[in-house]
C-alpha positions as CSV (number, residue, x, y, z in Angstrom):
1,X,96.8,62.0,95.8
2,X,94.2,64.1,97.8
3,X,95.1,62.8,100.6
4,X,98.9,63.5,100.3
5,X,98.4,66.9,99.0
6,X,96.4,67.4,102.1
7,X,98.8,66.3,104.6
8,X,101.4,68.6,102.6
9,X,99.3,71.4,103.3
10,X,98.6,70.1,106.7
11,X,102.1,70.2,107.3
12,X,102.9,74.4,105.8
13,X,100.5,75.3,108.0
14,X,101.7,73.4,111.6
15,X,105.2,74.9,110.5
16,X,103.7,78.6,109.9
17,X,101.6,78.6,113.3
18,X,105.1,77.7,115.2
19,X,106.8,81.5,114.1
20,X,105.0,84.1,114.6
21,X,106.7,86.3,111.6
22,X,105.1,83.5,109.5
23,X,101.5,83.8,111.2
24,X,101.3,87.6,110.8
25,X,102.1,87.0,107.0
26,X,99.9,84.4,106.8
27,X,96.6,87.4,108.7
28,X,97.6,89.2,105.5
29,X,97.4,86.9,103.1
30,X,93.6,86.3,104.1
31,X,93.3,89.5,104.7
32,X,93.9,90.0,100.9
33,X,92.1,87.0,99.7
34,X,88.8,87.9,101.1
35,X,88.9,91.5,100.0
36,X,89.7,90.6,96.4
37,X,86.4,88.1,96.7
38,X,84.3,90.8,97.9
39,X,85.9,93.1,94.9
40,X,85.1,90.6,92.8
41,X,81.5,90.8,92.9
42,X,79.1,92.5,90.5
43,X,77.9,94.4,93.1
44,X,81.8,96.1,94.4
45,X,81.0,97.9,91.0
46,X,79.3,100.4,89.2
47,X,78.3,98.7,85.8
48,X,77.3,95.5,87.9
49,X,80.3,93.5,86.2
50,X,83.4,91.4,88.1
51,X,86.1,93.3,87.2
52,X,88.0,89.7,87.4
53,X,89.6,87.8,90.0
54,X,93.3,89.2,89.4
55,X,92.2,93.1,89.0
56,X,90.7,92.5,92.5
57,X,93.3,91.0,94.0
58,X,95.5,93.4,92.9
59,X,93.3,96.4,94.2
60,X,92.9,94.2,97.6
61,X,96.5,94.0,98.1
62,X,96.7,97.5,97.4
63,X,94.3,98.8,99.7
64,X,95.3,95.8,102.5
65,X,99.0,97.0,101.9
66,X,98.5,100.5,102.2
67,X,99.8,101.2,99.0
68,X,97.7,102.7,96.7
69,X,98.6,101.5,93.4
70,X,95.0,101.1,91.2
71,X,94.0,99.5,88.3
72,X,90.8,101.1,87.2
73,X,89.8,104.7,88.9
74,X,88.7,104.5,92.3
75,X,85.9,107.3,91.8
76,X,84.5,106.2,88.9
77,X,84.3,102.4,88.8
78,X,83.6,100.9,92.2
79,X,80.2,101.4,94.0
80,X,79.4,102.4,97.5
81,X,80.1,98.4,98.6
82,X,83.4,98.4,96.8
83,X,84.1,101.6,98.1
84,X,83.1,100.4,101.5
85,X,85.3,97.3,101.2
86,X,88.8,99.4,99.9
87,X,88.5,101.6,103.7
88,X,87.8,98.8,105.5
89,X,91.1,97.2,104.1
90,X,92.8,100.2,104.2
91,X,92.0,100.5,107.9
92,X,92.6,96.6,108.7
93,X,95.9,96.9,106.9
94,X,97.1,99.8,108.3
95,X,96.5,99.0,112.1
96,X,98.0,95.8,111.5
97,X,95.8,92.1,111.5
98,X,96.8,91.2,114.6
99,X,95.7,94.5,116.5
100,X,92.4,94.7,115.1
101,X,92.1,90.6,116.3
102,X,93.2,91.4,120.1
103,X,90.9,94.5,119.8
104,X,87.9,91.9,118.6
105,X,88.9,89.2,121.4
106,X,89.0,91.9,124.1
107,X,85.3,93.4,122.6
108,X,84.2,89.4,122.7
109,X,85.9,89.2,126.2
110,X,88.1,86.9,125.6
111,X,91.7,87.0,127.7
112,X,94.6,87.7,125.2
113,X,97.0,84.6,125.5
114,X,100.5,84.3,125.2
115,X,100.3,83.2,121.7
116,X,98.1,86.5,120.8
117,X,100.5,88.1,122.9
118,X,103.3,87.3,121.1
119,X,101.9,87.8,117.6
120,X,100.9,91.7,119.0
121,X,104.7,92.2,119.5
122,X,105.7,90.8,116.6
123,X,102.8,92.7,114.5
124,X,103.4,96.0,116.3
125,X,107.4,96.4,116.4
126,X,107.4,95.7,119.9
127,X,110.3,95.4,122.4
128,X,108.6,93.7,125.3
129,X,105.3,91.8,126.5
130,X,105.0,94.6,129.3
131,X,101.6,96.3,129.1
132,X,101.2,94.8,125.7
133,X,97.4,95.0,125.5
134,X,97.0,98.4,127.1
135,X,99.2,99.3,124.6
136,X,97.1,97.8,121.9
137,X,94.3,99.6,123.2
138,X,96.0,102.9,123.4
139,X,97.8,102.2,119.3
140,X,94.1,101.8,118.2
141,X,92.8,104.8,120.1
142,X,95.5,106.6,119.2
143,X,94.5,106.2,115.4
144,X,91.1,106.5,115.5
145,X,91.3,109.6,117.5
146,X,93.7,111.1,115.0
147,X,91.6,110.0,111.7
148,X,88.0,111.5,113.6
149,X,90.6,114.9,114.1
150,X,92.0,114.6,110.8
151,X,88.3,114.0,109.0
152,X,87.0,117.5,111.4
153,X,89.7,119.9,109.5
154,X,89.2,118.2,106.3
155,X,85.2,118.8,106.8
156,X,85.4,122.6,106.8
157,X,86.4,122.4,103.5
158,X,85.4,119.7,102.1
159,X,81.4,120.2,103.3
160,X,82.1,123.6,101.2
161,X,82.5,121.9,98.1
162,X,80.8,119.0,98.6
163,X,77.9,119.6,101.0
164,X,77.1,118.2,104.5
165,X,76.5,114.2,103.6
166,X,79.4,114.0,100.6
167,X,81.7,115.8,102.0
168,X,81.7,113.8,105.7
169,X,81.9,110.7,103.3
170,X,85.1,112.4,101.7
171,X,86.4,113.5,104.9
172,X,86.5,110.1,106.7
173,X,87.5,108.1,103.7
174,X,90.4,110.3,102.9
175,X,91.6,110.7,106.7
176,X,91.7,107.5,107.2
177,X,93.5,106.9,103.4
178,X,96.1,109.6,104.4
179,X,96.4,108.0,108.7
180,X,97.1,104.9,107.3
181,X,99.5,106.3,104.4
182,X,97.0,104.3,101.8
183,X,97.0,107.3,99.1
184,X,93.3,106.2,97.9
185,X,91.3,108.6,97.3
186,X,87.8,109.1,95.4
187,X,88.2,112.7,94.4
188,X,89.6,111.3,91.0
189,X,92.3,113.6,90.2
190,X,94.0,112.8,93.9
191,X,94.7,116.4,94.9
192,X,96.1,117.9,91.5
193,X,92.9,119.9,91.7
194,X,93.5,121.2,95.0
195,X,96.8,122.2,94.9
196,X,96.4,125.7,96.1
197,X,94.2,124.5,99.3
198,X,95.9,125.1,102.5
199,X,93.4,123.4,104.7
200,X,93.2,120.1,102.4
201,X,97.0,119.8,101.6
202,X,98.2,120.6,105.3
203,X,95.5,118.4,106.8
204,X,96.5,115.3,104.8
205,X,100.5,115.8,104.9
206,X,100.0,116.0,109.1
207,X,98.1,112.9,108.7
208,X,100.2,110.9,106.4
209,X,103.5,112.4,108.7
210,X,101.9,111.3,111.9
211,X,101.1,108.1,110.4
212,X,104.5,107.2,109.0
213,X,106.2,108.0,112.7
214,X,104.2,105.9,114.4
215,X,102.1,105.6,117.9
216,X,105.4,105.0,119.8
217,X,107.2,108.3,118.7
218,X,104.4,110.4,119.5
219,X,103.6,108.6,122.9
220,X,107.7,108.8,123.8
221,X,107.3,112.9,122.8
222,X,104.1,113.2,124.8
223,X,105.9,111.6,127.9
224,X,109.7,113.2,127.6
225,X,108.2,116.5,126.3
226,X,111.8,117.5,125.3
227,X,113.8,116.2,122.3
228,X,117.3,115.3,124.9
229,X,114.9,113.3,127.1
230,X,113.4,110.9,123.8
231,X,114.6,107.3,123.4
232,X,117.3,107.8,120.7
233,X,114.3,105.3,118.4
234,X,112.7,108.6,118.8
235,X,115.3,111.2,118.2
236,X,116.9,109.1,115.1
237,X,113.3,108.4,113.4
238,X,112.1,111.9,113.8
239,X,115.5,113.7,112.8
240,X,115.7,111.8,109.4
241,X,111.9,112.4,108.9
242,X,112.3,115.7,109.5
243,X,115.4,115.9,107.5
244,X,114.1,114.0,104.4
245,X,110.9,116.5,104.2
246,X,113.4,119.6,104.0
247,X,115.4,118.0,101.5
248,X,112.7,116.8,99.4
249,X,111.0,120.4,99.7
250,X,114.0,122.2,98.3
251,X,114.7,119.3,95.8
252,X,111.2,119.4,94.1
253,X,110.8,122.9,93.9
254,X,114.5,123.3,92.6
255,X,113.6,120.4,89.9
256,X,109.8,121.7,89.4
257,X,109.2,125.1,89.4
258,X,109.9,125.7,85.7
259,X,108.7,122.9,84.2
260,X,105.5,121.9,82.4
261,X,104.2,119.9,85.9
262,X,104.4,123.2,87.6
263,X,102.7,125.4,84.3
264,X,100.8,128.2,85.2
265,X,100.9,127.3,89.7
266,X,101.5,130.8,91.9
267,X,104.3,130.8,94.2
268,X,102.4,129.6,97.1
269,X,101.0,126.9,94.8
270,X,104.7,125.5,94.0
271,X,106.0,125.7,97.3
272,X,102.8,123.8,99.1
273,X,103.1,121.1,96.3
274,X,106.6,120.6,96.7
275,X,106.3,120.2,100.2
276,X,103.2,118.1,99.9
277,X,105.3,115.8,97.3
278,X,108.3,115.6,99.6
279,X,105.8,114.6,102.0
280,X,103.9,112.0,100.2
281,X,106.2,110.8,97.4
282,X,108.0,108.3,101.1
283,X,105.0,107.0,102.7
284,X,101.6,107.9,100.7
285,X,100.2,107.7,97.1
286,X,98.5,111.3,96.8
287,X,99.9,113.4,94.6
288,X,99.8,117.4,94.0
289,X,101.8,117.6,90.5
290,X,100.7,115.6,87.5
291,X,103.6,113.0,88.1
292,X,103.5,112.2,83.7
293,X,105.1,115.5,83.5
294,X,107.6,115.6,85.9
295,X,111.4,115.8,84.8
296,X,113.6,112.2,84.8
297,X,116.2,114.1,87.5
298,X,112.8,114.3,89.8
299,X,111.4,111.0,89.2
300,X,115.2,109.7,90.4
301,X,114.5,111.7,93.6
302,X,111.1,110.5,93.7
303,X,112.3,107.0,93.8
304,X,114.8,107.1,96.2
305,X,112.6,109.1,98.9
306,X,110.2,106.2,98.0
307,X,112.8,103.5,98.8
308,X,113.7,105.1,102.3
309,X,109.9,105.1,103.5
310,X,108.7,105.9,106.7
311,X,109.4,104.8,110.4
312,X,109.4,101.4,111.9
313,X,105.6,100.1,113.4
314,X,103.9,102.9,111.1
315,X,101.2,102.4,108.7
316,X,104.0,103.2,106.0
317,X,106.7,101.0,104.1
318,X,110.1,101.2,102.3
319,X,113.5,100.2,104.0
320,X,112.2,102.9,107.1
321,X,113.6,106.0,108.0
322,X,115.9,104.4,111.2
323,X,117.5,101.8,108.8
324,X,118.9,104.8,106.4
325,X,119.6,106.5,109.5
326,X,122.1,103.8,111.1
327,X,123.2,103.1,107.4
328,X,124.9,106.8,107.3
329,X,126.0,106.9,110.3
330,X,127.7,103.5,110.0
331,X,129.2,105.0,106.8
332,X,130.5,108.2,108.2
333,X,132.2,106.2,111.2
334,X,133.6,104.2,108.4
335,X,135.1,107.4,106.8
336,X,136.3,108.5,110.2
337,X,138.3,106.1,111.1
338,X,136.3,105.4,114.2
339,X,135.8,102.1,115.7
340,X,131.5,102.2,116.9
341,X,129.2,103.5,115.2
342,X,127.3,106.1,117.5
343,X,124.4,108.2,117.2
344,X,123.3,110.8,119.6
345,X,126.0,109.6,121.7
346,X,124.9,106.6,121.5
347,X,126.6,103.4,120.5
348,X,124.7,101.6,117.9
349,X,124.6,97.4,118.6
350,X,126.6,95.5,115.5
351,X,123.5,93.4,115.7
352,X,121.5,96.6,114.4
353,X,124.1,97.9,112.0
354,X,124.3,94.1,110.6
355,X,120.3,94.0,110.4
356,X,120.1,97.1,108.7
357,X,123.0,96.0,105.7
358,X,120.8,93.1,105.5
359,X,117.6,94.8,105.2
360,X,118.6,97.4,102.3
361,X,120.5,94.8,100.3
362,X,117.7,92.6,100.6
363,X,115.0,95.3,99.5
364,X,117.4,96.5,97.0
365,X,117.8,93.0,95.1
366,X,114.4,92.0,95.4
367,X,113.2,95.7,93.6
368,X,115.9,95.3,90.9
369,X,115.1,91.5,90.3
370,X,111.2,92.1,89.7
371,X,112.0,95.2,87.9
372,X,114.1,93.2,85.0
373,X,111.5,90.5,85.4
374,X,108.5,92.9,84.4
375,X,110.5,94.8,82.0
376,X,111.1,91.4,80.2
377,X,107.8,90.1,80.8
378,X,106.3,93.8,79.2
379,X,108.8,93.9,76.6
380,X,109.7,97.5,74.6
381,X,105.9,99.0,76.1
382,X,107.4,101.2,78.3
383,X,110.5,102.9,80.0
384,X,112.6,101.0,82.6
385,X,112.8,103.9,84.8
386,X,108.7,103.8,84.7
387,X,108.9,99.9,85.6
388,X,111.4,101.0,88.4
389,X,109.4,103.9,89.4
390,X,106.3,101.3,89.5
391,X,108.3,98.6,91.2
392,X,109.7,100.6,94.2
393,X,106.2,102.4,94.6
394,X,104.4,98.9,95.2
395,X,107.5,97.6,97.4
396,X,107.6,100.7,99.8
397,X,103.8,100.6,99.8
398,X,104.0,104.3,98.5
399,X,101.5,103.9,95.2
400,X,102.4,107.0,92.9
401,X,102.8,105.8,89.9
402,X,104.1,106.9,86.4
403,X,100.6,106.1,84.5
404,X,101.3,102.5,83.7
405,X,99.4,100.6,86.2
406,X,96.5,99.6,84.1
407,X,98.0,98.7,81.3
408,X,100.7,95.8,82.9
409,X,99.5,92.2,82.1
410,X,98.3,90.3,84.1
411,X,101.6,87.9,85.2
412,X,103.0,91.9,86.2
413,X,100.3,92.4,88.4
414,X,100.1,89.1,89.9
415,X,104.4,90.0,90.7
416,X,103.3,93.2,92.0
417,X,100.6,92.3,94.3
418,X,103.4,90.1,95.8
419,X,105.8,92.8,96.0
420,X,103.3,95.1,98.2
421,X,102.5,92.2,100.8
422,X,105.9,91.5,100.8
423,X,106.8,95.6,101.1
424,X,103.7,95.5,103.6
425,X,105.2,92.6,106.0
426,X,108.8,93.4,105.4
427,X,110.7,91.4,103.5
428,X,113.1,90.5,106.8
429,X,110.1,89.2,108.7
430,X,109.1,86.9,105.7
431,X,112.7,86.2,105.5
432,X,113.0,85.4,109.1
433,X,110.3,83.2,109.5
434,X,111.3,81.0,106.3
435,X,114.8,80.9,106.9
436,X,115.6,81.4,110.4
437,X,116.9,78.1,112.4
438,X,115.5,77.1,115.9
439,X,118.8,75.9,117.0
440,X,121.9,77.8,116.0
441,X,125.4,76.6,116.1
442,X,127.5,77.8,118.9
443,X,130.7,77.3,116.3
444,X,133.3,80.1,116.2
445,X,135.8,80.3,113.2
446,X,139.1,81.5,113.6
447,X,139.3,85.4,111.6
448,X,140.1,85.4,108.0
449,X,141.5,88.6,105.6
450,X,139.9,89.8,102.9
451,X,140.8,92.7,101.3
452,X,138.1,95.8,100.1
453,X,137.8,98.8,98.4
C-alpha cells in the first residue's frame, strides 16, 4: 500500500515538474507550508502557545499571498519571531518564489539554466528569455530600492511617534507590507488612527500604487519618458489604474462623507481617506475608515474595485487592471458595430480578448461558488454580502475585511487559505497547467449559428 501510494505521489510530482505553471504553484505551496510550521511554534507567539496548525496556515497563506486577511491581531499576539516570519513571507510572496531562487543561485554562483529560466518567465509575466536574469536582478533591485525609499519617508514620522529603534522597525515592516500590497500591519488599528497624516497615508498609497503597476511599467515609463512612446501594456494598465483611483475617490467620499464611518473627520480628513480607500480597497488590506460602519452601497463598490485588482506581474491580485481594460473595450466595439477591438489604436489579438472572457468568468464562478459554500457551511451567523465581501478580499489577495475573519470555522478557513494561493498564482495558471494538453488537435469545424441576446 506504501509503496503504491508512493509511486502515486511519485508520479504528481514528475507530471508538475514538466509545466512550469504547475512548479511555480507547487514554490508556493511550500512556501506556505513552512511558514505555517514556523507560526505554529510556541515561540511565533506572545503567550508561548501554538496557536494551531490551521490558524497558522491560514496567517501563512496570508502573508505568503499578499493578502492580509488575519485571524488573531497582528500587534498583539505574535512575537518578534512570528513577526519576523509574517515580513519575510510577505517579502518572498510578493517578489515571487522563483525570483528570490535565481537571486539565491546567482549569490551561490550558480549559472541560471533553462529550466530556471523558464520558471523566471513564467513567475514574472514575462514575454521573452532575452536578458531574463538581468532583468531579475533589476525586478529585485527595483523593490528593495523602493521599500528602503518608502521606509525613509515613513521614518520621519513614524520615529516621531515611536522613537528612533520602534519606529525604523515600523517603517520597514510596513514599507515593505504596503510594496508588496500585503496590508499587515502591527500598528493595531491599521491606519484608522492616522487618518489625518499626510506623510503616513501618501507614503503608503505611492507604495501600494507602485507596487500594483509593476517593475515593467515603471521601467517602460523611465525608458519612453512620454505617455505616446509606452508599450500600449503600459498605457492600458496605467490609464485604468489611474482611472479606477479617480472613480473610487469621488465614489467613497460621495457614499462616506455623511455617514457614521466618516463621524466627526475634517474635510481634509475625508478626502485623504477616500482617496487612500480607493487606493487600497484593489490591491492592499490597510484601511483608513472603520470598514463595520461603512454603508452596503459602499461595501458593493468596495467589492467590485477589489475584484478588478491591480496590474499583471505586480505584487497585487484580482482579475488585473489590463483584463477589465480589454473587457470594456471589447464591449464598447461590440456596441459599435465594429469588427476589432482596438485600444490606443491598437488592435487587440482574439487570443487576448478570448483569455480575458476566460479569466473573469473563471474568477467570477470560482468567488460565487466558495461564497455559497461558506455561507452554507457558516449557516444564518452572518450576512452573505459579508461572506462575499470576505470571499473576494481573500481571492484578489486584497485582505479588508468586514470583521468576520476570526470567527469562520475552521473547514471556512481551510477554503479560504485555498482561495488566496489560488488568487495569489492566478487561477488561469493553475488552470493551465492542470488542464492544458501537450498536443492539440489541428481539427477545424465547419461554423455553426447560434443566436444571442
Amino acid at each position: 500500500m506504501k509503496n503504491k501510494l508512493f509511486k502515486i505521489f511519485k508520479a504528481v510530482i514528475k507530471r508538475w515538474v514538466k509545466k512550469p505553471e504547475l512548479i511555480i504553484s507547487l514554490s508556493f505551496l511550500i512556501l506556505i507550508l513552512i511558514g505555517a510550521i514556523l507560526l505554529a511554534l510556541p515561540i511565533a507567539s506572545k503567550n508561548g502557545k501554538s496557536i494551531g496548525f490551521i490558524n497558522a496556515l491560514f496567517t501563512s497563506a496570508s502573508a505568503s499571498c499578499v493578502t492580509g486577511l488575519v485571524v488573531v491581531n497582528t500587534t498583539s499576539y505574535w512575537s518578534v519571531f512570528g513577526k519576523f516570519v509574517i515580513i519575510l513571507l510577505i517579502q518572498m510572496g510578493g517578489l515571487g518564489t522563483m525570483l528570490i531562487i535565481s537571486l539565491v543561485s546567482l549569490m551561490l554562483g550558480r549559472k541560471i539554466g533553462l529550466t530556471e529560466r523558464l520558471l523566471i518567465k513564467e513567475g514574472a509575466g514575462l514575454d521573452s528569455y532575452s536578458g531574463i536574469v538581468k532583468l531579475s536582478k533589476n525586478i529585485i533591485i527595483f523593490s528593495l530600492v523602493v521599500e528602503f525609499l518608502g521606509a525613509s519617508v515613513l521614518y520621519i514620522r513614524l520615529n516621531q511617534i515611536y522613537g528612533s529603534f520602534t519606529g525604523l522597525i515600523y517603517s520597514l515592516f510596513h514599507s515593505i507590507s504596503a510594496f508588496c500590497n500585503a496590508g499587515f500591519d502591527i500598528f493595531g488599528n491599521s491606519l484608522v488612527d492616522f487618518k489625518g497624516d499626510l506623510v503616513i497615508n501618501l507614503s503608503i498609497a505611492f507604495l501600494i500604487i507602485i507596487g500594483g503597476l509593476g517593475y515593467s511599467v515603471f521601467y517602460d515609463v523611465y525608458k519612453s519618458r512620454r505617455f505616446r512612446k509606452l508599450a500600449l501594456h503600459s498605457k492600458v494598465a496605467l490609464t485604468i489604474t489611474a482611472f479606477l483611483i479617480l472613480f473610487g475617490t469621488i465614489s467613497f467620499y460621495l457614499l462616506e462623507y455623511k455617514e457614521p464611518s466618516m463621524h466627526g473627520f475634517t474635510q481634509k480628513e475625508k478626502i485623504l481617506s477616500s482617496f487612500f480607500m480607493s487606493v487600497t480597497s484593489r490591491t492592499a488590506g490597510f484601511n483608513s475608515l472603520n470598514i463595520g460602519l461603512m454603508k452596503g452601497s459602499s461595501v458593493v463598490l468596495t467589492i467590485l474595485l477589489m475584484f478588478i485588482g491591480a496590474s499583471p506581474a505586480s505584487t497585487g491580485g484580482g482579475i488585473k487592471t489590463t483584463t477589465f481594460g480589454v473587457l470594456v473595450m471589447s464591449t464598447f466595439s461590440v456596441l459599435r458595430g465594429d469588427e476589432e477591438v482596438s485600444i490606443f489604436k491598437k488592435r487587440i489579438p482574439m487570443e487576448v480578448i478570448l483569455r480575458s472572457i476566460t479569466i473573469f468568468f473563471f474568477a467570477s464562478g470560482i468567488v460565487l461558488f466558495v461564497s455559497m459554500v461558506i455561507t452554507l457551511i457558516e449557516g444564518e451567523k452572518f450576512f452573505f454580502l459579508d461572506i462575499l465581501y470576505e470571499t473576494v478580499s481573500a481571492f484578489a489577495t486584497v485582505g479588508i475585511t468586514r470583521g468576520i475573519t476570526p470567527f469562520l470555522s475552521n473547514f471556512s478557513k481551510v477554503i479560504l487559505t485555498f482561495l488566496m494561493f489560488i488568487g495569489r498564482v492566478g487561477p488561469t495558471t493553475v488552470a493551465l497547467g492542470l488542464l492544458k494538453r501537450k498536443n492539440k488537435k489541428l481539427t477545424k469545424y465547419a461554423k455553426g449559428k447560434i443566436i444571442v441576446g
